[in-house]
N, C-alpha and C positions, 0 to 999 in steps of 0.2 A: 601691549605696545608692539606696533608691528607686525602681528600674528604673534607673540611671542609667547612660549609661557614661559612659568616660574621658572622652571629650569633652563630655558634657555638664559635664561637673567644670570641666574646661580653661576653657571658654566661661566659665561662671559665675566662676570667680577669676583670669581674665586672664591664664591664662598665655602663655609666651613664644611669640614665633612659632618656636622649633625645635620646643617641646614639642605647639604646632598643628599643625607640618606631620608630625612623626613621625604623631600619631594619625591626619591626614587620609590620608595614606600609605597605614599602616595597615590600615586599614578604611573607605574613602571613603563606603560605606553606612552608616555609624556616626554619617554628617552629619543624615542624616534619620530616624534612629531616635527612637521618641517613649519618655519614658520614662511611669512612672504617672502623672504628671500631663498626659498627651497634650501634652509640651514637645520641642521638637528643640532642638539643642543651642544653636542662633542662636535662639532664647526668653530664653536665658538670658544675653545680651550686656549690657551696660552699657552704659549711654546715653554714659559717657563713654570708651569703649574707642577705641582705634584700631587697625581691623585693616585699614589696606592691603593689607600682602601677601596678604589673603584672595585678590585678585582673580586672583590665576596660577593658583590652584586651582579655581575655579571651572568649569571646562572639564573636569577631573577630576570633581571633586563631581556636577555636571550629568551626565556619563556614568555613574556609578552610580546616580544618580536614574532614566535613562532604562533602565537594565538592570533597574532593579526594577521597571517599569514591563512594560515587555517580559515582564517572567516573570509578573507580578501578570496580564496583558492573556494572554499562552496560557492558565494558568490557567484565567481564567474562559472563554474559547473551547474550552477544551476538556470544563467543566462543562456550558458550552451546546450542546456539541454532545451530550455523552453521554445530556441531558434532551429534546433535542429525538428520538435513535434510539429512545428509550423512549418518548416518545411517538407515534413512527410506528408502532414495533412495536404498539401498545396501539389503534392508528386503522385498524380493520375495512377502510374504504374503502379506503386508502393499501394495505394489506396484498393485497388483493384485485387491486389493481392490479398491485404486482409479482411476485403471483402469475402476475399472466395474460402480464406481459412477460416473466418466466423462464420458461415455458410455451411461447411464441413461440417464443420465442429457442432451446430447446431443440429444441422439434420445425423449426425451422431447421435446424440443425444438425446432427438426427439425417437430416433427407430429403437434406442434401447429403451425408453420408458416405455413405448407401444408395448414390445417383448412384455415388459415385466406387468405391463397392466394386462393384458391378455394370457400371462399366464395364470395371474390373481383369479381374473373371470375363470378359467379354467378350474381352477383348485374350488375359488363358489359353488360353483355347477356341481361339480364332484361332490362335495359338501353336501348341495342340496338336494342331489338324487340320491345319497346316505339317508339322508333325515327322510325323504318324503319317499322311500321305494316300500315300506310298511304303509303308508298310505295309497301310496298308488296300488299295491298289490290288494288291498282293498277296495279299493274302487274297482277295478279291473274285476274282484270275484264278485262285487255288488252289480257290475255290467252283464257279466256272464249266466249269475241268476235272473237277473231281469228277462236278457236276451230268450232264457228257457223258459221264463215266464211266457215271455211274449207267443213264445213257438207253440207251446201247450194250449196257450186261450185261443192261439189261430186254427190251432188242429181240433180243438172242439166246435172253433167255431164253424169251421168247415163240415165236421161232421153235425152239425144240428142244422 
């Protein structure tokens, strides 16, 4: 009726404090819900009501105030923030600039992986002239025989 809810009803005819506390229970957000006449339900009190026992709820009621608060408050932090990346996006200057830091930052990045891959090849190589200098120093005495091979068969062949 009206926008209204239950508790706006409650409040306006005075009902009982069970039938207050069930609502506040309820739905504790229901306390400051406005209806079309932008009325929360305490608008709607009589001057000559007595609501003591409001006051135990209050601590309750307060805590869903503060949670709407909280959701109302990211909300708009998170609209301010989505209006401020489009505006960074859209600001040449700013753009140009994290251009030139992701730029840095990359070619950072890319000279130290060279470093560290070139030092890898390095350590290989080393490695593999460990493992292969008993071989090469082999082949090298297989050359050297040959090479006297060679000198002998040409010195005979000279002299015959």
């Amino acid at each position: 009726v009206k926008g209204r809810l239950p508790i706006h009803l409650a409040m306006e005819h005075n009902a009982s404090e069970e039938i207050m506390v069930a609502l506040i229970e309820a739905f504790p957000k229901g306390f400051f819900a406005l209806d079309k006449k932008e009325m929360t339900p305490l608008d709607y009190i009589n001057g000559n009501m007595d609501r003591k026992y409001m006051k135990k709820y209050i601590p309750m009621l307060m805590a869903a105030n503060v949670d709407d608060e909280r959701i109302r408050w990211e909300v708009e932090k998170d609209d301010a923030l989505a209006k401020q990346r489009v505006a960074l996006k859209n600001d040449p200057v700013y753009m140009a600039d994290v251009v030139e830091q992701v730029t840095a930052e990359m070619e950072t990045t890319y000279a130290k992986k060279m470093e560290m891959l070139e030092g890898n090849y390095q350590k290989e190589i080393q490695l593999l002239n460990k493992r292969h200098d008993g071989e090469t120093q082999a082949l090298l005495e297989g050359f050297e025989v040959k090479l006297n091979f060679e000198r002998k068969l040409n010195k005979l062949k000279g002299k015959a």
